[in-house]
Legacy VTK file of the C-alpha trace (Angstrom):
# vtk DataFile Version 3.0
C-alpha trace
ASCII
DATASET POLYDATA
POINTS 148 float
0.000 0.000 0.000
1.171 3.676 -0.948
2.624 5.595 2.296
2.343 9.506 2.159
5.297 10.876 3.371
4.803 12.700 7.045
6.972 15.384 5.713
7.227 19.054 6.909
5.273 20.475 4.435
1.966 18.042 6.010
2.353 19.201 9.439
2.434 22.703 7.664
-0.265 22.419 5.698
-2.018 20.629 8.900
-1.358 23.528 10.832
-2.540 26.100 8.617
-5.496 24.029 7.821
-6.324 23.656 11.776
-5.979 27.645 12.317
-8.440 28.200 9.320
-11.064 26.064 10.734
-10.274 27.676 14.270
-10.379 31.261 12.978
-13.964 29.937 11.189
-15.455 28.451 14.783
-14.516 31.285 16.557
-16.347 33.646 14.144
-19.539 31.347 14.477
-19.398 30.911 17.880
-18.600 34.957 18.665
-22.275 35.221 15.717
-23.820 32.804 18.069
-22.583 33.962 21.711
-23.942 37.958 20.166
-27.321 36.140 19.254
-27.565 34.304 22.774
-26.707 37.549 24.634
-29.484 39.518 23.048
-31.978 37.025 23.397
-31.201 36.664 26.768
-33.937 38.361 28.803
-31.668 39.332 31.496
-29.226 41.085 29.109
-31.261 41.784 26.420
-34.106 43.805 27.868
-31.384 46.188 28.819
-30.161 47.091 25.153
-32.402 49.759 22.877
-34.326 47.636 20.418
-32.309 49.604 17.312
-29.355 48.443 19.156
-30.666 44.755 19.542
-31.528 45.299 15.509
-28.078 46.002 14.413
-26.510 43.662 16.462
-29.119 41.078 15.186
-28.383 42.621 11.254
-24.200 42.194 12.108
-24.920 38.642 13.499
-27.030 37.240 10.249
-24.782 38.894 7.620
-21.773 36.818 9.481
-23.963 33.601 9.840
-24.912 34.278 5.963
-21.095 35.117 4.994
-20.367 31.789 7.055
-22.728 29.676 4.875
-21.507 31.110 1.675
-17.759 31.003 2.424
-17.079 27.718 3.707
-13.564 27.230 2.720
-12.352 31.203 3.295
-9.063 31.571 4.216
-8.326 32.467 7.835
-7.986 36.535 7.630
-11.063 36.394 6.006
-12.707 35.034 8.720
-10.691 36.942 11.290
-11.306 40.358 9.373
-15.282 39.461 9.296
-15.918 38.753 13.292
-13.503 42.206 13.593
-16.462 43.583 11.584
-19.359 41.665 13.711
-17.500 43.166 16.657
-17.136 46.551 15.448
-21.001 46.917 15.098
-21.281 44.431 18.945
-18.742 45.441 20.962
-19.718 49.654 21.654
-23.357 47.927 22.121
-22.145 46.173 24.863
-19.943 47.953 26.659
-22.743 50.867 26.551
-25.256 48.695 28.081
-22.922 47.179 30.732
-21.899 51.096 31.647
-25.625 52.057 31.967
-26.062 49.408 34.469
-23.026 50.478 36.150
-21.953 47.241 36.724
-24.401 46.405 38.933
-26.487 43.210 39.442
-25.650 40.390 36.937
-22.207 41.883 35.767
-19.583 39.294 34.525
-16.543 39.379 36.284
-13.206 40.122 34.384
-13.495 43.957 33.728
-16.822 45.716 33.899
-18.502 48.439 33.552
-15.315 49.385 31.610
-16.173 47.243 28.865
-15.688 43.541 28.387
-12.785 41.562 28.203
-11.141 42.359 24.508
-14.330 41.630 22.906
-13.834 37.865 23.631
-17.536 36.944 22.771
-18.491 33.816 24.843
-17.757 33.854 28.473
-17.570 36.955 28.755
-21.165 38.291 29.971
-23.996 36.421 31.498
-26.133 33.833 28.885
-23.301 33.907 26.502
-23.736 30.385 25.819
-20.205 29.866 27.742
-20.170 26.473 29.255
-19.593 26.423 33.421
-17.747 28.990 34.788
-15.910 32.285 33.705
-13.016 31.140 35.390
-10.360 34.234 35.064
-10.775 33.633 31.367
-7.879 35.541 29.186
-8.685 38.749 27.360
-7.604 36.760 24.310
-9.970 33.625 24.847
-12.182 33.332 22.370
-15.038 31.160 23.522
-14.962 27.149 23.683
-12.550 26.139 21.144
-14.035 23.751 18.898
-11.279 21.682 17.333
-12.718 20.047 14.170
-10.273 19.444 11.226
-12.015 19.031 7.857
LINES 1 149
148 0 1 2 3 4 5 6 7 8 9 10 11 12 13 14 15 16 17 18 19 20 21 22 23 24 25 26 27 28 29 30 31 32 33 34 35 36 37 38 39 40 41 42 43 44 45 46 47 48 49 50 51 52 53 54 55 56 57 58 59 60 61 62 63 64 65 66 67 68 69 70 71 72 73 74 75 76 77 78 79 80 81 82 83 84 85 86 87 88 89 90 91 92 93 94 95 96 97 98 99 100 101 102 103 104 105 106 107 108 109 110 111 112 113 114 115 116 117 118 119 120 121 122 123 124 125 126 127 128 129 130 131 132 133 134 135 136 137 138 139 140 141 142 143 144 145 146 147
């Protein structure tokens, strides 16, 4: 039977493969975390309902790109959940410095804003499993590690 060679250039292509699909889970699950927070009655009654819309508009546009752009290259998908934050993130942090912090605040760095805009985790009925456990500013949400 024919052998493929475990050469570098298969770990490398492995690797760049694995950060893709990474990059394209955390995009999805940031889409989905946004979607989760506003729906959440607890969270979501506190944001304006035009607010709720655009995050809602920035969230299906991703979820659409998603579907249509299955095999984008990693930037790609970094540079779209940059734009899905851009529209989420001063949405957030507003609402969180309304309610000064108070009742129902995550831990990690409110009322001045959330922890670098990690999505999941970091705010109540995020759709984090367990615990916000002194989560990094760079975490990302639950890393899915699925290689196609």
């Amino acid at each position: 039977s024919a052998r493929v060679s475990s050469g570098p250039w298969l770990s490398l292509s492995y690797e760049k493969n694995k950060e893709r699909v990474e990059a394209k889970n955390g995009l999805e699950n940031y889409a989905f975390s946004m979607r989760n927070t506003i729906n959440d009655p607890q969270v979501g009654d506190k944001i304006p309902a035009e607010d709720k819309a655009a995050i809602e508009k920035a969230v299906s546009e991703a979820l659409d790109w998603l579907d249509h752009n299955p095999s984008a290259e990693k930037e790609e998908y970094e540079k779209k959940q940059k734009e899905v934050e851009g529209v989420c993130t001063p949405i957030i942090t507003k609402m969180y410095q309304a309610a000064g912090g108070a009742e129902g605040a995550a831990p990690g760095g409110f009322p001045g804003g959330f922890p670098g805009a990690a999505g999941a985790g970091g705010f109540p009925g995020a759709g984090a499993s367990g615990a916000d456990t002194g989560a990094k500013p760079s975490a990302k949400g639950p890393k899915i590690e699925e290689v196609d």
